[in-house]
C-alpha positions in Angstrom: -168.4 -53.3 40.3 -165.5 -50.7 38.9 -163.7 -49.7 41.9 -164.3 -45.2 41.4 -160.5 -43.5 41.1 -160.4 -40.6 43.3 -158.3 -38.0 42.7 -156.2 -35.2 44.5 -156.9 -31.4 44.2 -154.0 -31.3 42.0 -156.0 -33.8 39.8 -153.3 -36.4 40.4 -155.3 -40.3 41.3 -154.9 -40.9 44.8 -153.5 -44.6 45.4 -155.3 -46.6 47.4 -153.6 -48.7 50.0 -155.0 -52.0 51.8 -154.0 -53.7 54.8 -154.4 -57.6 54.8 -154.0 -59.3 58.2 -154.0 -63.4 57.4 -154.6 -65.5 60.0 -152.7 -67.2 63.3 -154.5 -67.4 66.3 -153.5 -65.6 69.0 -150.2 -66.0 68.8 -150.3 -64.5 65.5 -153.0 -61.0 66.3 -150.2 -60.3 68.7 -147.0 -60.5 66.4 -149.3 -58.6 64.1 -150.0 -56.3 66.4 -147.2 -55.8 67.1 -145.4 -55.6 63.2 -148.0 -52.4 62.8 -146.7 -50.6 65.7 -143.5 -50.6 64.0 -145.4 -49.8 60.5 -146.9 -47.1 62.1 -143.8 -45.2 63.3 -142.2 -46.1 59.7 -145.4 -44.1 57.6 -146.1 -41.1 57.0 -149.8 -42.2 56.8 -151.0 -43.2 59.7 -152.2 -47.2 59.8 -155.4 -45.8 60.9 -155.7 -43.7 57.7 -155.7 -46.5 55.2 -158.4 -47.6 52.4 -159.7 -50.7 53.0 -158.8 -53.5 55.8 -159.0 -57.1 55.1 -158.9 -59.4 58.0 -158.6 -63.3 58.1 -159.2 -65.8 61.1 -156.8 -63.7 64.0 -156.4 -61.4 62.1 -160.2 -60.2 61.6 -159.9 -59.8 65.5 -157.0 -57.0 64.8 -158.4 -55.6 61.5 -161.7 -55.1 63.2 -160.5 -53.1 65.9 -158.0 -50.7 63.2 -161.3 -49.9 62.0 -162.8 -49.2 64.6 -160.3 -46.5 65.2 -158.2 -48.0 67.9 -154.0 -47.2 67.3 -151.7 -50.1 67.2 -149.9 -47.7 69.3 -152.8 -48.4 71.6 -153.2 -51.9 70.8 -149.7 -52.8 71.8 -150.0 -50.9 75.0 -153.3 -53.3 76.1 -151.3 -56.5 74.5 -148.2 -56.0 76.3 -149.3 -54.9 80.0 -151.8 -57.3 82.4 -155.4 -55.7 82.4 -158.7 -56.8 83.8 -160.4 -54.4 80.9 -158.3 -54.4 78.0 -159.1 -51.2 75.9 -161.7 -50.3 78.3 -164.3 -52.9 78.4 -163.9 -55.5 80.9 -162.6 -58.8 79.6 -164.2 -62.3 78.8 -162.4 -65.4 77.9 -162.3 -65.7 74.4 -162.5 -69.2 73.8 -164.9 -71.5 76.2 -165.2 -75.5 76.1 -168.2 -76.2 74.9 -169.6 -78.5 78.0 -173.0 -78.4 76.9 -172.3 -80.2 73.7 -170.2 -82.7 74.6 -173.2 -83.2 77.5 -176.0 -83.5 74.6 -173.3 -86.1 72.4 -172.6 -87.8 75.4 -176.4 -89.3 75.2 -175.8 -91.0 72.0 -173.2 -93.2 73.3 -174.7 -96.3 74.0 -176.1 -96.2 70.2 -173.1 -95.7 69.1 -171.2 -98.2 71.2 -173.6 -100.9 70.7 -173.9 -100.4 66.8 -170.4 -100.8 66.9 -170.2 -103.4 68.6 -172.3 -105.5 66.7 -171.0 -104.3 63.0 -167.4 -105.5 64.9 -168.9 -109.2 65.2 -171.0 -110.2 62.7 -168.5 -110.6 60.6 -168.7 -107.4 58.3 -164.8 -107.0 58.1 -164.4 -104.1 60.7 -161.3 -104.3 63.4 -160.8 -102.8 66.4 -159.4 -99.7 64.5 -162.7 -99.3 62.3 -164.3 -99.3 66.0 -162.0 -96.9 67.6 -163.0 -94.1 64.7 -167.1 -95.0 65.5 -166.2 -93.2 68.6 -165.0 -89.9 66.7 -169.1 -89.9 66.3 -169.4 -88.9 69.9 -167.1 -85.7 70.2 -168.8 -82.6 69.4 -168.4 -80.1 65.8 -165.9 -77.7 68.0 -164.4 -78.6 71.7 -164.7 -75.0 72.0 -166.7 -71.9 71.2 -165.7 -68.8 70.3 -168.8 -67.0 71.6 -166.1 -64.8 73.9 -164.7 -63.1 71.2 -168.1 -61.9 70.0 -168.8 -60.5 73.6 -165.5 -59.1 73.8 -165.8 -57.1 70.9 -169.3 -56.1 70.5 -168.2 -54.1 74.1 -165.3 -52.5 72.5 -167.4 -51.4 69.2 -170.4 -50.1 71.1 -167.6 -48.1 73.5 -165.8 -46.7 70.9 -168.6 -46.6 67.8 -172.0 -47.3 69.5 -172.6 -49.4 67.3 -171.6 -52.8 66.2 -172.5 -53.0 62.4 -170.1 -52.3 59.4 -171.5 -49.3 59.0 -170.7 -48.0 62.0 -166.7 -48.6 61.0 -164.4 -45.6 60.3 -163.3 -47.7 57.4 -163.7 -50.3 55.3 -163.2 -53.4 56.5 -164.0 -57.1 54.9 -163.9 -60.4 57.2 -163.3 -63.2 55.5 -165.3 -66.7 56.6 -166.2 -70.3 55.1 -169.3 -71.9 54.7 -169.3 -75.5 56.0 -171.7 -76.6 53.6 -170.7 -75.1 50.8 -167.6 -74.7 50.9 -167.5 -71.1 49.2 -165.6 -68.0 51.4 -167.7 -65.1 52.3 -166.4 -61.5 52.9 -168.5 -60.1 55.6 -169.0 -56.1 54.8 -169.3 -56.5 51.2 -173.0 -56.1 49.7 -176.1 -57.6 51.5 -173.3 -59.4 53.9 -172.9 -55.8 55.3 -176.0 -56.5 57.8 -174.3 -59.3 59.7 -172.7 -57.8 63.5 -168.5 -56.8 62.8 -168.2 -58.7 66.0 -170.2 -62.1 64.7 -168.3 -61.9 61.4 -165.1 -62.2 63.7 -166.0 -65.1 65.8 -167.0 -66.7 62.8 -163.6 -66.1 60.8 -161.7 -67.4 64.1 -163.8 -70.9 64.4 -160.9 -73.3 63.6 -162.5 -76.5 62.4 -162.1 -79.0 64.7 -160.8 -76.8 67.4 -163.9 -74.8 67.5 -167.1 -75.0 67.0 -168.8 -73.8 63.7 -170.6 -70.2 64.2 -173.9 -70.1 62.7 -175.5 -66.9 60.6 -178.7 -66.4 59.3 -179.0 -69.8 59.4 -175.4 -71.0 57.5 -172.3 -72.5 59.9 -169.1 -70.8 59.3 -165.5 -71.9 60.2 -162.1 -70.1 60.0 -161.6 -68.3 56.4 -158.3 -69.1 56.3 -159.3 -72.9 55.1 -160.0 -71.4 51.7 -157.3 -68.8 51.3 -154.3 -67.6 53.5 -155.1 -64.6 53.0 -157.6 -63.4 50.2 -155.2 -60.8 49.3 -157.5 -60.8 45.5 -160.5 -59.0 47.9 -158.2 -55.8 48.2 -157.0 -56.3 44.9 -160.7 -56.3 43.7 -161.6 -53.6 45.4 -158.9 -51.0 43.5 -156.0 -50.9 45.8 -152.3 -50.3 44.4 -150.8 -51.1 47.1 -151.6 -54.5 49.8 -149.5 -54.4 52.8 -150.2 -58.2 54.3 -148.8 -59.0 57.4 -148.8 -63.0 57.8 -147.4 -64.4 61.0 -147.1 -68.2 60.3 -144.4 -69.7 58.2 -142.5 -72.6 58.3 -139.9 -73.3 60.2 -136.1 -74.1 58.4 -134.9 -76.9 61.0 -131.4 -77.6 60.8 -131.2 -80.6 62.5 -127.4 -81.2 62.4 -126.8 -77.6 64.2 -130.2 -75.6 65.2 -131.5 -74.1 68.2 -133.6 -77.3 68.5 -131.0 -80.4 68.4 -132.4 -82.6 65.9 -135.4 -83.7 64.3 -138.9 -82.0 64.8 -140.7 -85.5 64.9 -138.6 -86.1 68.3 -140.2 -83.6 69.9 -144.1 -85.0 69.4 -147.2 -84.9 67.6 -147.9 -81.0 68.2 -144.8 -79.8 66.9 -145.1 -82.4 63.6 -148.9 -81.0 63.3 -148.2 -77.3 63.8 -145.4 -77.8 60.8 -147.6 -79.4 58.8 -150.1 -76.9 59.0 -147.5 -73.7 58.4 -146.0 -75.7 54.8 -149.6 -75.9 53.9 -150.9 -72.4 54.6 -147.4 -70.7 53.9 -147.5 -72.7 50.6 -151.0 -71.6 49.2 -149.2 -68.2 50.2 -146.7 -68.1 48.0 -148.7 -69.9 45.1 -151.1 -66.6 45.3 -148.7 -64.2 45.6 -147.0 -65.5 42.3 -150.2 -65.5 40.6 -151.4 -62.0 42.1 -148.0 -60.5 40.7 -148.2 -62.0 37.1 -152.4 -60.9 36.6 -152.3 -57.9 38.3 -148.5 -56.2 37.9 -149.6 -53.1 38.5 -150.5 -53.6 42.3 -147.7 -53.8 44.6 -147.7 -56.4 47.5 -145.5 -56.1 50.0 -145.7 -59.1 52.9 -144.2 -58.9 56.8 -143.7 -62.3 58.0 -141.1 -63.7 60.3 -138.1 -65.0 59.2 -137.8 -69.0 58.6 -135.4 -69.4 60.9 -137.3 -67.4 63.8 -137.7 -70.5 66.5 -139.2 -68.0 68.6 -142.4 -67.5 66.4 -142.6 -71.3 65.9 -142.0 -72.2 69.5 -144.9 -70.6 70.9 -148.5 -72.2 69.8 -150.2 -70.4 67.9 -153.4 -69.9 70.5 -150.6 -69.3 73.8 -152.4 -66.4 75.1 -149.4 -66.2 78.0 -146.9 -65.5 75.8 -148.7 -62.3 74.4 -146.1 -59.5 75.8 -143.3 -61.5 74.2 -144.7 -62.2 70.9 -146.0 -58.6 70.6 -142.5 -57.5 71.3 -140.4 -59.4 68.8 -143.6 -58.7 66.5 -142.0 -54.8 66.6 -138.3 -55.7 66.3 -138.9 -58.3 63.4 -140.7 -56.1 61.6 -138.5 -53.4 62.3 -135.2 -54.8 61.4 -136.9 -55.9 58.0 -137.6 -52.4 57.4 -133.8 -51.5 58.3 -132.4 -54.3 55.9 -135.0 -53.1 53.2 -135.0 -49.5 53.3 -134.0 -48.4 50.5 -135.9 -50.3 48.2 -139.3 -50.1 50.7 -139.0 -45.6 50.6 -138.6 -46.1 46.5 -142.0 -48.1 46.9 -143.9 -46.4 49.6 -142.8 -42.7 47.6 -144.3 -44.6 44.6 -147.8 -44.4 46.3 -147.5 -41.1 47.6 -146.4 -42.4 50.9 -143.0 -40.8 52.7 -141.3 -43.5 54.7 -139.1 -42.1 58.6 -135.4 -43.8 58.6 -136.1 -47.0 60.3 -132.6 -46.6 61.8 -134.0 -43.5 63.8 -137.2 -45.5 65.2 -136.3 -46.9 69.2 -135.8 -50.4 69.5 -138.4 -50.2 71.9 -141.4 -48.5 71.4 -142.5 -45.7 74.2 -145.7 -45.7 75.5 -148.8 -44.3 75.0 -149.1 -41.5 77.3 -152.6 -41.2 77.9 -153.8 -43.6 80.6 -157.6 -42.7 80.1 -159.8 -44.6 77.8 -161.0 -41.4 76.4 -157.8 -39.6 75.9 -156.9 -42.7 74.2 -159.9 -42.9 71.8 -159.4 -38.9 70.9 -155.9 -39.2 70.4 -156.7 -41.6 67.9 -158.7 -39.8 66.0 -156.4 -36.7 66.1 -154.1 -38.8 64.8 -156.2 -40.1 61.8 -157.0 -36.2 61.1 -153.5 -35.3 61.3 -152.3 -37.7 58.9 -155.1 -36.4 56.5 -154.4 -33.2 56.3 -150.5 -34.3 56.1 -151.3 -36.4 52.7 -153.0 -33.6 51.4 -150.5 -30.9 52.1 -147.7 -33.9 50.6 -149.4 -34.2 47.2 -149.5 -30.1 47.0 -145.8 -29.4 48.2 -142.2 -30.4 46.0 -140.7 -33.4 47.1 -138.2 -33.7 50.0 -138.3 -32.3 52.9 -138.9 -34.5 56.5 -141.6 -36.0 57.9 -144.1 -33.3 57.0 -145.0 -32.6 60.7 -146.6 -35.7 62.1 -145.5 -35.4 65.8 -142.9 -38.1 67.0 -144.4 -41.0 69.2 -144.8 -40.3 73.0 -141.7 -39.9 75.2 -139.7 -39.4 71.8 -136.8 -37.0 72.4 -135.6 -36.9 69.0 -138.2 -34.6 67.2 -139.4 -34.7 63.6 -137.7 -37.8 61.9 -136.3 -37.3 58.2 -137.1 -39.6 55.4 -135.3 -42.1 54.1 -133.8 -41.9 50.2 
């Protein structure tokens, strides 16, 4: 299907802008949570005022809820404070060990055992490791489900939508997934996959093979989509946009093992840490390989990526589903992102102005962001979509008046002092 080109009164083509949030587990929604605080006080288009949201694994969990219409100014507020009903909706636990299945696999050991056993001594060449992977038949798909992530948010979408289906969404919004069986990525809220619950497409993004159990839809299992892609940055590139913002929290780490922060080599600190490195060269690899090929066949679309630095030890010594450390991560989320902006500002305002998009001084945004001043789920919700209005009317009045000028109006965050901030050359 062509993408349609919309166009401004002043007959000028509107660019279309996506946001892509890949995947990280917890760990990782909450530094991107906390990277599009810092986006949002940098635009002059509000993050809840974009095209077309594409969300992987984690980061379906924070896509989903931009789409629903909740700030990240409000998001960082409920990730960075201790609630009982974060966003107002009380709270389940998001992951839960999956008891019942390892009850029902339980049964089949003595099969399994004794069919061992005697494979192991009648001479048909097994050993005692061939034996110790029959076992690996007993543990279940997933140790745990992801069904509270499904509860979690079908709450928060019926609160603020009342409704839970991609229509309902104030925008566009694909969740990426894998079939387990064959091994082709789906994007939930694209065609007939439209008809599938926002919050079931997200528990089945999240479902880490291995780590969680597989989610079954209309009768297909479905694991984590970032096994396929990192990112599926070509679903917003298919869908028209000229410019993909993608926010990817997990890269590598650059050990220096003469000098670093962490005195030697990774393998001397365990299995986890040689696993979790594995894992970011893989997915940070298949990264970079698409990015390369997404610049050469489509030159025309601008990417820009967020991601931590390679020497950020703080991102890489948290795990990536460390729930705890969600204030922390959230935090240095904002000031990464932010000092990226700083070091890059130049050459970011010649892109953003490109699209149509003014970009504040990063140099004037706080180090730390103020708070949302509204403590009422309500006020919360309507200032939200204020905010989404306001930045409508401020594109429009943008494309109609000359270039220059400041920040076009948009009202400075809450507790800001410093008024109107002026745009960067």
């Amino acid at each position: 299907m062509v993408p349609s080109i919309r166009r401004s009164r002043s007959g000028r083509r509107k660019a279309k802008v996506a946001l892509v949030c890949a995947g990280g587990g917890v760990t990782g929604a909450v530094y991107e949570i906390g990277c599009l605080r810092a986006l949002d006080e940098i635009l002059g288009r509000s993050v809840l005022d974009l095209d077309l949201y594409v969300g992987i694994s984690g980061g379906a969990f924070v896509a989903s809820i931009l789409a629903a219409g909740v700030s990240p100014r409000e998001m960082y507020d409920e990730a960075t404070k201790r609630t009982a009903a974060p966003l107002g909706v009380s709270a389940a636990p998001l992951y839960r060990l999956g008891t019942l299945e390892f009850l029902r696999r339980s049964s089949r050991a003595p099969a399994v055992l004794s069919r061992a056993l005697v494979t192991s001594l009648t001479g048909e060449g097994r050993n005692i490791t061939d034996l110790a992977w029959s076992l690996f038949e007993l543990l279940p798909p997933g140790l745990m489900d992801t069904s509270g992530i499904q509860e979690y948010l079908h709450r928060v979408f019926m609160s603020r939508l009342g409704g839970d289906s991609f229509r309902d969404l104030l925008r566009e919004l694909n969740v990426v997934a894998v079939d387990l069986d064959s091994g082709e990525a789906v994007a939930f809220g694209r065609d007939h996959w439209k008809d599938v619950p926002v919050s079931k497409a997200v528990e089945a993004s999240a479902a880490m093979p291995g780590l969680y159990r597989p989610v079954r839809i209309g009768g297909r299992d479905y694991i984590d989509g970032g096994v396929k892609k990192t990112a599926h940055i070509n679903l917003a590139i298919q869908s028209g946009a000229d410019l993909v913002i993608c926010i990817n929290p997990i890269v590598p780490y650059l050990n220096d093992t003469a000098g670093g922060p962490l005195h030697g080599h990774l393998s001397n600190r365990g299995v986890t840490w040689v696993l979790d490195q594995a894992m970011r060269i893989m997915l940070h690899g298949r990264m970079q390989y698409g990015l390369e090929r997404y610049r050469r066949e489509h030159p025309k679309v601008d990417i820009l990526l967020i991601e931590p630095g390679r020497d950020d030890v703080r991102m890489f010594g948290y795990n990536i589903m460390r729930y705890s450390a969600r204030r922390v991560v959230a935090e240095h989320g904002y000031r990464t992102a932010l000092a990226y902006f700083r070091k890059n500002a130049r050459r970011f305002g010649r892109l953003f102005a490109k699209h149509g998009i003014e970009m504040a001084d990063p140099l004037l945004i706080p180090d730390v962001p103020a708070r949302h001043p509204h403590q009422s789920d309500l006020a919360r919700s309507l200032d939200s979509s204020l905010e989404r209005l306001e930045s409508r009317l401020l594109n429009r009045s943008s494309r109609t008046r000359p270039t220059g000028g400041g920040r076009g109006g948009r009202r400075p965050s809450a507790g800001s002092s410093s008024g109107p901030l002026p745009r960067s050359g």
